[in-house]
N, C-alpha and C positions, 0 to 999 in steps of 0.2 A: 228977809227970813230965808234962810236953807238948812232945809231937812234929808236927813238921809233915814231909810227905814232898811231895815234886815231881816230877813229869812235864813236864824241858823240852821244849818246843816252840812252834812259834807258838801254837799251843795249848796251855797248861798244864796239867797236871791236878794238884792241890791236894788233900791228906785231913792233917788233923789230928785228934790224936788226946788228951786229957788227962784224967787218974785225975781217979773215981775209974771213966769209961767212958762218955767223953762224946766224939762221934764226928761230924767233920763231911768234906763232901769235895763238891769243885765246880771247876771250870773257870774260865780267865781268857786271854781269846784279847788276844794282845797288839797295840795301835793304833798306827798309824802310818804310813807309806807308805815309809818305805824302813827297813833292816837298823837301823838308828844310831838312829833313834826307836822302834822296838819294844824294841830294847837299853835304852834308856833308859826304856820306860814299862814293862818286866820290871822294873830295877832298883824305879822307886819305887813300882811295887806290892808290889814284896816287902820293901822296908823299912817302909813304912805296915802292910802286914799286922803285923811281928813290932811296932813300934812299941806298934799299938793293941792285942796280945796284951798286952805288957809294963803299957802303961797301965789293962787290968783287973783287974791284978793276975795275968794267966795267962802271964809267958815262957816264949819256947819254949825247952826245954833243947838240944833238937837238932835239927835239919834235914837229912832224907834227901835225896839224888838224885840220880836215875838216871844213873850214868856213862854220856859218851858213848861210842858202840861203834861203828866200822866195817866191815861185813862186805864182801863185794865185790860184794853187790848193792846195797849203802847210796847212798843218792842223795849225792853230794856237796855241795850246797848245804844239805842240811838238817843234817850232820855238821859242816859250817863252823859253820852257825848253833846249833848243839846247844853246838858246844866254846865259843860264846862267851857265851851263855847262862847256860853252867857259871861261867865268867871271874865273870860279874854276881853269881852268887846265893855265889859264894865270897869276893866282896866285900863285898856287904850283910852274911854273917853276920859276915864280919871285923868288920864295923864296930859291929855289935850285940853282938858278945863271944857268939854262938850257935855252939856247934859242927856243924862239916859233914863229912857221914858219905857219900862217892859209895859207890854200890853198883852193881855188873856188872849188866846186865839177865838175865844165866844166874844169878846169886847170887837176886836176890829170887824170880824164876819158878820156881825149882827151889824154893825154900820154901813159895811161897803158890801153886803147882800141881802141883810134886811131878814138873818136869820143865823142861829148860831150852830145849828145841830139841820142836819138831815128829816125831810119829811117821815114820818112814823110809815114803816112799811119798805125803804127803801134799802135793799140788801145789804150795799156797800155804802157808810156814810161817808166814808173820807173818800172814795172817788167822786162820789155825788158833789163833796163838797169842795172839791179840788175845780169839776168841772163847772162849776155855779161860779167861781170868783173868777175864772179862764174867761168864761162866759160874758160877766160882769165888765173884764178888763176888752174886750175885744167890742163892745155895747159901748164903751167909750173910747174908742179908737186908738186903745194900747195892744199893741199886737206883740206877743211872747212867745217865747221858745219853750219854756219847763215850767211849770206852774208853782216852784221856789219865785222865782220871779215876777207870778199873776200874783203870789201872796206878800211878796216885799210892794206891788204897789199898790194889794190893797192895804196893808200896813200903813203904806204912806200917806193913802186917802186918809184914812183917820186921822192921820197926824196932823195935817192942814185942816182937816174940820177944826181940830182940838187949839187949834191957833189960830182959825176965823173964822169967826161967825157967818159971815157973809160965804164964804166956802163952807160953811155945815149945812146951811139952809139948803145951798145950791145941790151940792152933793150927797143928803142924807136921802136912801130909798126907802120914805116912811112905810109905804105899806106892801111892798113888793114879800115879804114875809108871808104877809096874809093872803096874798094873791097866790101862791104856790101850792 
């Protein structure tokens, strides 16, 4: 099995993962100067990525990513850019025959933190929740640069839950929710 999960954004955050626990995850900030060339230089880095997975002999079976989500604090420009983003990387797997899995950003957080929203009372919930998955990823000795990247590998923890049991049981933090 090899999984790769994603974190769109101008900033990408990237974790792959393949049996038999071989674990990689990094960032890939997209170039260009306007919307249409970053679109375009997202696409052909994510086909060159699965490409050259395929050519070592490692394709990915599936590709996580973060469904986009609008709340009504959500900046609109980057929720434009989010949904096309999605458009790109639902192409490329089309075209590579990889299947693609979106996942809610409440779906993954609630498994790889054991909550999906910020405690009631806390000012900033998306720093709060940014720094709880950093947190999360650094408690299991992934150490990261931008936290596109704590959320591409917790994207990818779910993934591999969602493909073994034996890895759900191990990695699901059932009551760490409750305990907060």
């Amino acid at each position: 099995m090899h999984l790769l999960a994603i974190d769109p954004a101008a900033r990408m955050g990237l974790a792959r993962w393949r049996d038999p626990d071989v674990l990689w995850s990094g960032i890939y900030d997209l170039e260009g100067s306007t919307v249409g060339d970053r679109l375009e230089d997202a696409r052909d880095f994510l086909n060159r990525k699965l490409l050259a997975f395929a050519n070592k002999g490692e394709p990915v079976d599936a590709v996580y990513c973060e469904e986009t989500w609008q709340g009504k604090f959500s900046n609109p420009v980057t929720v434009k850019l989010q949904h096309k983003l999605e458009g790109i990387i639902e192409a490329v797997c089309a075209r590579n025959k990889v299947r693609l899995q979106l996942v809610r950003p409440e779906t993954w957080r609630g498994h790889f933190i054991g909550r999906s929203k910020a405690p009631k009372g806390v000012k900033d919930g998306t720093a709060w929740l940014k720094k709880a998955v950093r947190d999360r990823c650094r408690l299991l000795g992934w150490e990261v640069a931008f936290h596109d990247e704590s959320d591409a590998l917790g994207i990818l923890d779910y993934a591999r839950s969602q493909n073994s049991r034996a890895y759900q049981v191990m990695s699901t933090p059932l009551f760490s929710g409750a305990a907060q």
